[in-house]
N, C-alpha and C positions, 0 to 999 in steps of 0.2 A: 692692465699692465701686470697685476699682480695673478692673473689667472696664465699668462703668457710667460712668467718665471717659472710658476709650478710646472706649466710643462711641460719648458727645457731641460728644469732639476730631472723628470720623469722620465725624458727621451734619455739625457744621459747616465740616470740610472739603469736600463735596460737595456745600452749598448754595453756598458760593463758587466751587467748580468747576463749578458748573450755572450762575452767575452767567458766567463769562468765558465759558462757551460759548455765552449767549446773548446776550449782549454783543459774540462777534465776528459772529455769525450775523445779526444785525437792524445796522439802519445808526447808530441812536440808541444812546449808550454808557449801558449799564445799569450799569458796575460802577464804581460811586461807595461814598465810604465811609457813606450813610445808606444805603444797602441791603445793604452787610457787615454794620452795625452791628445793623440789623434781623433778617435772617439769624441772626445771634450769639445774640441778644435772646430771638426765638422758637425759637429752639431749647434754648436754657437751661431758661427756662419749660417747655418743651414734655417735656424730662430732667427737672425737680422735679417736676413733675406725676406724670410716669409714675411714678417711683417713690416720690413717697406714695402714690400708688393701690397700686400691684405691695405695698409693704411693710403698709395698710391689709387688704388681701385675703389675705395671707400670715399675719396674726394670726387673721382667722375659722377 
């Protein structure tokens, strides 16, 4: 469990650092707090998911 927080903290560190990097690279500021929050949002989901699935397939 605790190795499956680290690497939700890690996923959503890297969509916010793929956010500033393209936010300095393009002339329009991308990195507003509805697209952190989005970012945050689908990556949570995106972590429950996976491991109902992984924990699902682990019991067959």
């Amino acid at each position: 469990m605790k190795g499956n927080i680290q690497r939700s903290i890690m996923f959503i560190l890297g969509g916010v650092v793929g956010l500033v990097i393209v936010s300095t690279l393009k002339d329009e500021n991308y990195l507003t707090w509805n697209t952190i929050l989005s970012v945050v949002i689908i990556t949570i989901i995106g972590w429950f998911s996976g491991t109902k699935i992984k924990n699902l397939l682990k019991k067959d």
